[in-house]
TORPA-365334 format. One line per field, with one value per residue (C-alpha): residue number from 1; residue in three letters; y, z, x. Coordinates in Angstrom, 3 decimals. Example, Ala and Ser with C-alpha at 12.3 -4.5 7.8 and 13.67 -1.06 7.14 Angstrom:
<atoms>
nr	1,2
rest	ALA,SER
Y	-4.500,-1.060
Z	7.800,7.140
X	12.300,13.670
</atoms>
This chain:
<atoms>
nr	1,2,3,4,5,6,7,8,9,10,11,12,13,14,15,16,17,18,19,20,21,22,23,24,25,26,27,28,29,30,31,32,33,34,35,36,37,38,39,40,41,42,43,44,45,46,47,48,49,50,51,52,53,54,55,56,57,58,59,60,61,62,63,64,65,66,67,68,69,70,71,72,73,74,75,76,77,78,79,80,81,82,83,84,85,86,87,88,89,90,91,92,93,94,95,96,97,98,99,100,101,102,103,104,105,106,107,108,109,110,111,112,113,114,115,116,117,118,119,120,121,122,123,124,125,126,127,128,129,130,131,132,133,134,135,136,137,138,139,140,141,142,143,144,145,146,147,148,149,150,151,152,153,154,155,156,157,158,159,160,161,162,163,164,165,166,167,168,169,170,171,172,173,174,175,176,177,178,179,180,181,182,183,184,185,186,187,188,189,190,191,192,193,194,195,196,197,198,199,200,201,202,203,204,205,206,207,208,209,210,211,212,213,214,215,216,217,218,219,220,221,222,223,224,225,226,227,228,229,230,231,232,233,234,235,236,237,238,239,240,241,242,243,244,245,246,247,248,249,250,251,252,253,254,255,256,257,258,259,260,261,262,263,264,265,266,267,268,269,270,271,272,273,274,275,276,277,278,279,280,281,282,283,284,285,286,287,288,289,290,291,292,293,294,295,296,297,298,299,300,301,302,303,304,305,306,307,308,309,310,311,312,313
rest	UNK,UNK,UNK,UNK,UNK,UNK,UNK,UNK,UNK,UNK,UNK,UNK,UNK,UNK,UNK,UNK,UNK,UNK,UNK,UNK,UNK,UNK,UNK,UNK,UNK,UNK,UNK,UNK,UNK,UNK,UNK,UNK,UNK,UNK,UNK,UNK,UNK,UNK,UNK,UNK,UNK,UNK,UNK,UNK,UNK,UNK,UNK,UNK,UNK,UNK,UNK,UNK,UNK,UNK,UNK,UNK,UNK,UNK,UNK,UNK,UNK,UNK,UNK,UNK,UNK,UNK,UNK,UNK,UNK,UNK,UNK,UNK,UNK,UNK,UNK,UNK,UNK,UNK,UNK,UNK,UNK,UNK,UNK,UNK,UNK,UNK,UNK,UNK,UNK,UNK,UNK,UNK,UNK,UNK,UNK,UNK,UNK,UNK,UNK,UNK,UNK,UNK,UNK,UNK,UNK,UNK,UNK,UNK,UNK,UNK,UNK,UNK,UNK,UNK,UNK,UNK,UNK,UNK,UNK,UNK,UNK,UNK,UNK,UNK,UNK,UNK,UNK,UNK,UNK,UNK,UNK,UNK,UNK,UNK,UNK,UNK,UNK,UNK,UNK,UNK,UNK,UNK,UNK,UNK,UNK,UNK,UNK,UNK,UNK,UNK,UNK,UNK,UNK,UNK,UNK,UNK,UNK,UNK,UNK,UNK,UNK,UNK,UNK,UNK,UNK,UNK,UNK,UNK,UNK,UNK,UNK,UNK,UNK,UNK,UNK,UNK,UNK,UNK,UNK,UNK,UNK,UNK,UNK,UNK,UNK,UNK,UNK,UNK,UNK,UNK,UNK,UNK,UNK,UNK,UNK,UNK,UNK,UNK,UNK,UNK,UNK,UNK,UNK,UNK,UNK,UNK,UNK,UNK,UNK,UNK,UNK,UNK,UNK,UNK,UNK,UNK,UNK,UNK,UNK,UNK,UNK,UNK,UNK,UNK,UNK,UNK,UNK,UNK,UNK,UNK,UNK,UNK,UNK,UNK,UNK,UNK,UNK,UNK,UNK,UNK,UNK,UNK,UNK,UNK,UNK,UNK,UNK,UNK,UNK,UNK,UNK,UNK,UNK,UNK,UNK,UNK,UNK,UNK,UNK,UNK,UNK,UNK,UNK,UNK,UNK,UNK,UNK,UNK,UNK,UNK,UNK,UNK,UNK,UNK,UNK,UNK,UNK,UNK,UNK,UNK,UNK,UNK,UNK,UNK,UNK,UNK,UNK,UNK,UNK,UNK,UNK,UNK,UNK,UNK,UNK,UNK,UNK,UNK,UNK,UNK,UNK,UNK,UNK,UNK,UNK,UNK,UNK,UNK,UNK,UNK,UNK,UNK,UNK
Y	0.000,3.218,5.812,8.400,11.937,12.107,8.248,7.807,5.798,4.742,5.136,1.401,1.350,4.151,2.872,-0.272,1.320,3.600,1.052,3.619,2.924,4.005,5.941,7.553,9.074,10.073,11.976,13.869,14.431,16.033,18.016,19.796,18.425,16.887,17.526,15.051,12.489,9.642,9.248,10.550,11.798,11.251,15.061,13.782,10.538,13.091,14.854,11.596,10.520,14.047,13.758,9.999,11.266,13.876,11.794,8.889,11.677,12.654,15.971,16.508,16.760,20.531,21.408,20.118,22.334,25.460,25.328,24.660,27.573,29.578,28.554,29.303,32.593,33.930,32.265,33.266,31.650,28.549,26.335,23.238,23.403,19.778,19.075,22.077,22.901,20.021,19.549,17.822,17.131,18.600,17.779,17.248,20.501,21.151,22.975,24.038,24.310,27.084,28.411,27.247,28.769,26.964,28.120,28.399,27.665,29.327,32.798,32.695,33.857,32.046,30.191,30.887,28.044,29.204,26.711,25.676,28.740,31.002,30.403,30.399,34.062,35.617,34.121,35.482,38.960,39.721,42.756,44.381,42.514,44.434,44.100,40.137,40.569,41.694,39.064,36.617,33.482,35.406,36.239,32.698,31.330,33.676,32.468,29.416,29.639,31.175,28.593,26.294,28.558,28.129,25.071,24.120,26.263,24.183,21.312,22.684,23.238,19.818,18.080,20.223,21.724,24.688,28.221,29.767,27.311,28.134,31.514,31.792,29.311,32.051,35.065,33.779,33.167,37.258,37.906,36.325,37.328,40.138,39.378,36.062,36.930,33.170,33.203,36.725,34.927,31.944,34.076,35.977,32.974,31.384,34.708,34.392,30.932,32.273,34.717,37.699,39.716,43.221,40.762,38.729,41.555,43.119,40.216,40.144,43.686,43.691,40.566,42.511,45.377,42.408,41.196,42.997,40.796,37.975,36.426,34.010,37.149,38.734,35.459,35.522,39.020,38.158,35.338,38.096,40.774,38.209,36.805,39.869,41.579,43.599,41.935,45.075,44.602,40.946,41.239,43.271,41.054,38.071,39.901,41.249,37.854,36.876,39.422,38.139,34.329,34.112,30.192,30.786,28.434,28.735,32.442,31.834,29.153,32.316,35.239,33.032,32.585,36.237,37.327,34.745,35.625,39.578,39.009,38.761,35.628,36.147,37.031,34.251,31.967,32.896,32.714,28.711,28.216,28.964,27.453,24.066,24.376,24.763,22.414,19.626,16.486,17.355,17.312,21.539,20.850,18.795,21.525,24.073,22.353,22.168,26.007,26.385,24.095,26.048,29.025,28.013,26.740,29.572,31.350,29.343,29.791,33.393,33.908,31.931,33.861,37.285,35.035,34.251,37.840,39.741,36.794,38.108,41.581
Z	0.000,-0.667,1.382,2.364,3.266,6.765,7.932,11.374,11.404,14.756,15.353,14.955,11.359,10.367,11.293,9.139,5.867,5.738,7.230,10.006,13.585,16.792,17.051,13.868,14.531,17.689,16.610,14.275,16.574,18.748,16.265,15.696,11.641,12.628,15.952,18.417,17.674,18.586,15.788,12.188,8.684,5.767,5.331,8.237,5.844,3.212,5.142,6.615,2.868,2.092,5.327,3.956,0.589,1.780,4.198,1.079,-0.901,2.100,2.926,6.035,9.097,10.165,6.573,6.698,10.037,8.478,5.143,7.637,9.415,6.838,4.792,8.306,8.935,4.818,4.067,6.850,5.625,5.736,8.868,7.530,5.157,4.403,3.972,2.539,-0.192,-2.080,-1.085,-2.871,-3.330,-6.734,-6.653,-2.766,-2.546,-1.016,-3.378,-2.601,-5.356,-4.235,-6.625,-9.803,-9.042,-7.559,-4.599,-2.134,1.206,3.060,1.041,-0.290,-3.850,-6.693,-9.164,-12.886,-14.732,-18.441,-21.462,-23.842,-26.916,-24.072,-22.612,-26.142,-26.807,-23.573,-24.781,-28.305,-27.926,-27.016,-24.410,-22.370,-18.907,-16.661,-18.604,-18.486,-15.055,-14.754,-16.977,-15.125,-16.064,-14.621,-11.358,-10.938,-11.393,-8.869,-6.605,-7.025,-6.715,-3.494,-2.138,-3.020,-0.836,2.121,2.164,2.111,4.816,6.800,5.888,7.123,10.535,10.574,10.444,12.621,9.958,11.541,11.936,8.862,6.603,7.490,7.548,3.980,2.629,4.373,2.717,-0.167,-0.288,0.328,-1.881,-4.686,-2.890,-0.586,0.185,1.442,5.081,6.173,5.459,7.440,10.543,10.173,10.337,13.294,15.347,14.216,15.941,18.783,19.504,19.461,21.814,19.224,20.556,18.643,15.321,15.893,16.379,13.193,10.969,13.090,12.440,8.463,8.008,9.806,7.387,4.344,5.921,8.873,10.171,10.094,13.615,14.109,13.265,16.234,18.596,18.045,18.855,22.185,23.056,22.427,24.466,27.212,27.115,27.948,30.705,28.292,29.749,28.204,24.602,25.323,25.827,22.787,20.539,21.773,21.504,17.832,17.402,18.755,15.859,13.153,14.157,16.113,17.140,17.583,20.819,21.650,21.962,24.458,26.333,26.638,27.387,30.746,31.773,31.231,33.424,36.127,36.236,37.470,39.194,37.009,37.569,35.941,32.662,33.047,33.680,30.391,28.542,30.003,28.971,25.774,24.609,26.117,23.711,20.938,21.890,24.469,23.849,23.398,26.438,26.990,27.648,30.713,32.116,31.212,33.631,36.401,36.154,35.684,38.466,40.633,39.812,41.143,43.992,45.173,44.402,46.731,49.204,48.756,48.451,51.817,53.949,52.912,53.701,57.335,57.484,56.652,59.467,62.567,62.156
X	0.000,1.738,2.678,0.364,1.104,-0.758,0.065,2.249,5.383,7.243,10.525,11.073,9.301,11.475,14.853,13.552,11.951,15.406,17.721,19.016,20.318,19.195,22.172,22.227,18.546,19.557,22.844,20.872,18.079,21.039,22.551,19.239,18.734,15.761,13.610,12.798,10.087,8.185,6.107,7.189,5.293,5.711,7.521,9.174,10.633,11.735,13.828,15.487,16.155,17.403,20.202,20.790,21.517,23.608,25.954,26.306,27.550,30.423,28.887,30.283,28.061,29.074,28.145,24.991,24.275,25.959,23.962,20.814,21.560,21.931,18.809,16.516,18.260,17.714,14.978,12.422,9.465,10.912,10.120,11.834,14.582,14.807,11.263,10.230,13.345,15.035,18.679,21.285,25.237,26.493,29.963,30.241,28.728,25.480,23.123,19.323,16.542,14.600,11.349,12.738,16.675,19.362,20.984,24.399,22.707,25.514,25.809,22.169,23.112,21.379,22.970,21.863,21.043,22.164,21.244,23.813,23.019,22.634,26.115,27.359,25.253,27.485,30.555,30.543,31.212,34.329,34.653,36.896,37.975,36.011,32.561,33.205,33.902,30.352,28.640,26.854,28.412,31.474,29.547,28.377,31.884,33.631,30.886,31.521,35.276,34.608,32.573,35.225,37.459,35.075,34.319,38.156,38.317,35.846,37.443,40.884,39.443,37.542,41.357,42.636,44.623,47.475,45.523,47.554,46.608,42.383,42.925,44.315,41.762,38.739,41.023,40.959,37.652,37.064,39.740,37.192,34.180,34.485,30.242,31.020,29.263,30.546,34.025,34.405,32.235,34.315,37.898,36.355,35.924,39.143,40.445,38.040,39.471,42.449,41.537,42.929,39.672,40.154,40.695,37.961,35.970,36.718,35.437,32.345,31.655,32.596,30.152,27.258,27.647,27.305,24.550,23.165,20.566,22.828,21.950,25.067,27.371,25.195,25.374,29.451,29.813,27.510,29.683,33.094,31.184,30.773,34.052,35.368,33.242,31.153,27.768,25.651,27.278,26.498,22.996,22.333,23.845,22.526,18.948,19.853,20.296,16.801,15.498,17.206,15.770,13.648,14.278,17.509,17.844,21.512,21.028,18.245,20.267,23.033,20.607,18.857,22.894,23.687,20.355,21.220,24.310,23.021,20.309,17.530,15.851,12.382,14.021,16.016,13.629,11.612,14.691,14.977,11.525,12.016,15.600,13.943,11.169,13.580,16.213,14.163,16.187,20.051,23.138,22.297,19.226,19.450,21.999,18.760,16.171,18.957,19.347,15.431,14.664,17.420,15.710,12.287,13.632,14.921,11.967,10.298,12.148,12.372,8.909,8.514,10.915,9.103,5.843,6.975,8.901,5.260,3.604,6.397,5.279
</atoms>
């Protein structure tokens, strides 16, 4: 009987119709590609096949968050990237089709598709450099040259590659594409890391100004801020952050510390409330109730004192 948009599957029949462990359902449960689940759709089957497809083609599994990221932060409207876009690997590169255009997930620029007489129409005029540079078979391919830059990058710092060697591979990506809002987040918190604050800085900043409401430029720049006393600068970014993306649970997680942390419990404890809506089932989220439960206790307890304080009078 075939497969019908609004049946149920258990966990147990979809490890079996998609041959998939336990383990493997769980790790991606973890690493927020798919949420947690008891009972699955069929949408919900799509999007497994989509992360199978992607991880037989050796997309790497911080790629696949990155390009998620990026696809929830540009493309508001989507809820569900993998269910409700098509992913694929083109050349162990992750590529979106998005309303008839394909698409870099991480920089958000569309890829022209160009037909064989049309490629042949751009290429038969000669011109001078600097009009070719601005054709748009020339724009795609210093895109694409850039994202090759990138994504060497990431795969630099995957193998734990030495810190010149990923920096140059980022550079060079901004030496193609000075746009490329990822590389210059990516060189920031290679700096950060490094704890080279006013450098790491500086990249935050310049990929704001590509892209201002890009949240996890705003989130880096709260975790800097923090890092080094700056708990108002913190805040703001982390709430800029909030802005740009809305569901952006790791921001939340940090924003209930950062009120904790001065005193501010009832903001905190909204803040708890809603990263463990986002983010229910993974290792954080355990630490998260602690802090929450913490929090009420002591509200108790504060709430009783002033109770038997008013009482004595």
């Amino acid at each position: 009987m075939p497969a019908t948009p609004t049946q149920a599957y258990t966990r147990e029949e979809v490890r079996r119709l998609l041959d998939l462990t336990e383990r493997q359902l769980k790790s991606w449960e973890r690493q927020s590609f798919i949420p947690v689940l008891e009972t699955f759709t069929f949408s919900d089957l799509l999007a497994l096949k989509t992360l199978i497809a992607l991880r037989k083609a050796n997309i790497a599994a911080i790629r696949i968050r990155r390009a998620l990221q990026s696809l929830r932060e540009k493309l508001r409207e989507i809820e569900n990237p993998l269910t409700e876009l098509k992913l694929y690997s083109d050349g162990g590169r992750i590529q979106v089709q998005f309303g008839g255009h394909h698409m870099e997930p991480i920089t958000g620029q569309l890829l022209l598709n160009f037909d064989q007489a049309e490629l042949a129409r751009l290429l038969s005029f000669p011109e001078k450099k600097a009009q070719q540079e601005n054709t748009p078979a020339k724009a795609v391919s210093r895109r694409v040259e850039a994202e090759r830059w990138f994504e060497k990058g990431l795969e630099l710092e995957q193998t734990g590659a030495p810190l010149e060697d990923v920096i140059k591979a980022y550079q060079q990506a901004l030496v193609i594409d000075p746009s490329s809002a990822g590389a210059l987040v990516n060189l920031g918190t290679v700096y950060f890391n490094a704890r080279a604050w006013r450098e790491a800085e500086r990249y935050y900043n310049e990929a704001l100004k590509v892209d201002p409401d890009y949240s996890l430029a705003h989130f880096n720049l709260g975790n800097l801020c923090d890092e080094t006393g700056d708990r108002t600068g913190a805040l703001e970014h982390y709430q800029a952050a909030l802005r740009a993306n809305a569901s952006y649970a790791d921001a939340h997680y940090n924003i209930a510390l950062l009120y904790q942390s001065i005193g501010q419990p009832l903001n905190a404890v909204r803040h708890w409330k809603a990263y463990l809506k986002l983010d229910p089932g993974s290792s954080w989220a355990a630490i998260a109730r602690r802090e929450l439960a913490k929090l009420r206790d002591s509200t108790v307890v504060s709430g009783a004192r002033a109770d038997h304080a008013g009482n004595g009078q």
